[in-house]
C-alpha positions, 0 to 999 in steps of 0.5 A: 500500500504504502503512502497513498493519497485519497479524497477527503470525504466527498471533497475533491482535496487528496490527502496522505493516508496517515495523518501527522499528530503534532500534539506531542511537539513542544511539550514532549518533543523538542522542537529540533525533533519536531523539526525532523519528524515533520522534514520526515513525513513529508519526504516520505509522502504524508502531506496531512498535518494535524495540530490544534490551538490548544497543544502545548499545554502546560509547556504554552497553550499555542506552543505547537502551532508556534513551532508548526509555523517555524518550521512552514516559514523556514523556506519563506512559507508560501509560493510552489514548491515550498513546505506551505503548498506541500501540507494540507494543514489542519488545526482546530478551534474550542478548547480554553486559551487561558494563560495564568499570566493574563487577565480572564477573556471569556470569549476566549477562554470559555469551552464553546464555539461562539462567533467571536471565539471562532472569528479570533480564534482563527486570526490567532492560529494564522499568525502562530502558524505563519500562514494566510489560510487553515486548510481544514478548521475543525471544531474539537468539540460540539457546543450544544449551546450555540446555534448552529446559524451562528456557527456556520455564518462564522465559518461561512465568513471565514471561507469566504474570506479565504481564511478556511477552506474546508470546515471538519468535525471531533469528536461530534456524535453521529446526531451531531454530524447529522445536525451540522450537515442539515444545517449547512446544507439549510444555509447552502453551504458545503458543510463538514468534510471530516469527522475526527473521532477516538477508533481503534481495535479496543475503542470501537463504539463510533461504529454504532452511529458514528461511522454510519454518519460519516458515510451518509453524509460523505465525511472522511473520518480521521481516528486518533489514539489508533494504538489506544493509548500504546495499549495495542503497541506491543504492551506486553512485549513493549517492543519498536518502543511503541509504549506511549504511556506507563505508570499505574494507570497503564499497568492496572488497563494492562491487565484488565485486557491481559488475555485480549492483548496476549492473543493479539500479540501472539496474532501479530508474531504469526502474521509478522509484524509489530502490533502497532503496524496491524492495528493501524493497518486494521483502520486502513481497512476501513473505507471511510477512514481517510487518515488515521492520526499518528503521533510520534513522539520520536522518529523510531515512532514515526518509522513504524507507523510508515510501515504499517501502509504495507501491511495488508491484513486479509479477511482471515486476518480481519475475522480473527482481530474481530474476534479477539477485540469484539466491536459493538455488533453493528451498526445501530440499531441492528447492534441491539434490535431486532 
């Protein structure tokens, strides 16, 4: 398989078939890494980076996106050829822009997506990430709150300012994807092309509505945690270096899904690859997955998940990871009615 480039949903934009997770950079990843990481993904063909206003955390909420534009401007940021026109860029908009040193701004600071919070947050991103426009602008999150004419003539002036060129969704319930669809469609607008929600072998609950919704309404859905936390990375036989988290926590879900992850391992020595290659290949599967989020803390990391778009898994293979890590049944509401 290796690297491809496929539609976005039912856009006409070509994106990489892995998408690269930035969240990591500037609070776990040293910018230099960072640096390289991205030089990396790019000469191997992966030309969809994904950040959000918010990474950095606790090292400067903004951080990442900072580093991101950094890396853009090297080679001056713009004209053909160059890092800016080679990368379908995404970012995101709701999370909480507090910085302790400063005076409180609800419009910004607040969980929501408002007209104005939309308005300066976007503006904010352009600048940290040195670029005149964000490919695709997801909301990480639904704000139930806010009427969605507010939100989608925020989007729409965004757009039509050339600021945003596709909107996208994260973590939305299939309702949710439903609703923003009709409401685009209402006000004549193209709507959501992208659907980012948590999928994996371990976490599949988005098949019951959320998947569904994506193929109805023609949305590329782009799963994060792809390893479950570095659950399906080899946690038993912590190889590739794959483990992205330990500690107590890790250790109690480790052996809570013992037996599971024994089978899985032993599957993925027999098929003879490493566990986090099958299970991001087991998303490729899929076809509406358009990219699944990988995000490297190191190049070792970012190595290994280049490797597994060549791994094909048949439908032997398929059958038996289902049977190891068993999903919801279905779709709804043939999941649980008759």
């Amino acid at each position: 398989m290796a690297i491809q480039h496929r539609r976005l949903g039912r856009s006409g934009a070509l994106v990489s078939n892995l998408c690269l997770g930035t969240m990591n950079f500037g609070w776990k990843t040293p910018e230099a890494d960072s640096f390289a990481i991205m030089d990396r993904a790019l000469e191997a063909g992966i030309n969809f980076f994904d950040t959000a206003d918010v990474y950095g955390f606790d090292a400067g909420r903004g951080l990442t996106e900072e580093i991101i534009g950094r890396w853009l401007a090297q080679d001056g940021g713009s004209g053909e050829g160059s890092r800016r026109e080679s990368v379908f860029l995404a970012t995101k908009v709701y999370g909480s822009m507090t910085r302790s040193h400063r005076r409180p701004e609800p419009n910004r600071d607040k969980l929501m997506l408002s007209a104005v919070k939309i308005v300066r947050h976007c503006e904010d991103s352009l600048r940290r990430l040195r670029t005149d426009r964000i490919d695709l602008y997801q909301m990480h999150h639904i704000d139930l709150e806010c009427p969605w004419d507010e939100i989608w003539q925020a989007m729409e002036t965004l757009v039509r300012q050339g600021k945003v060129v596709y909107v996208g969704s994260s973590n939305f319930a299939g309702w949710n994807i439903a609703t923003a669809c009709q409401e685009a469609a209402r006000r004549g607008l193209q709507g959501l092309v992208s659907e980012q929600s948590k999928y994996n072998l371990m976490t599949r609950t988005c098949e019951l509505e959320v998947i569904p919704a994506c193929r109805h309404y023609g949305l590329g859905l782009i799963p994060y945690s792809p390893l479950g936390g570095g659950m399906l990375g080899g946690a038993l036989a912590k190889s590739g270096g794959a483990v992205r988290r330990s500690g107590e926590g890790f250790e109690k879900n480790v052996e809570k899904h013992r037996p599971a992850l024994e089978a899985y391992e032993r599957l993925c020595r027999e098929l003879g690859h490493a566990p986090a290659e099958v299970a991001q290949a087991w998303l490729l599967r899929n076809p509406v997955v358009a990219a699944p989020i990988i995000g490297p803390r190191t190049m070792e990391q970012l190595e290994e998940s280049i490797r597994a778009t060549d791994v094909t898994l048949d439908d032997a293979t398929m059958a038996k990871l289902d049977a190891i890590w068993p999903g919801p049944g279905g779709e709804a509401p043939k999941a649980y009615a008759w």
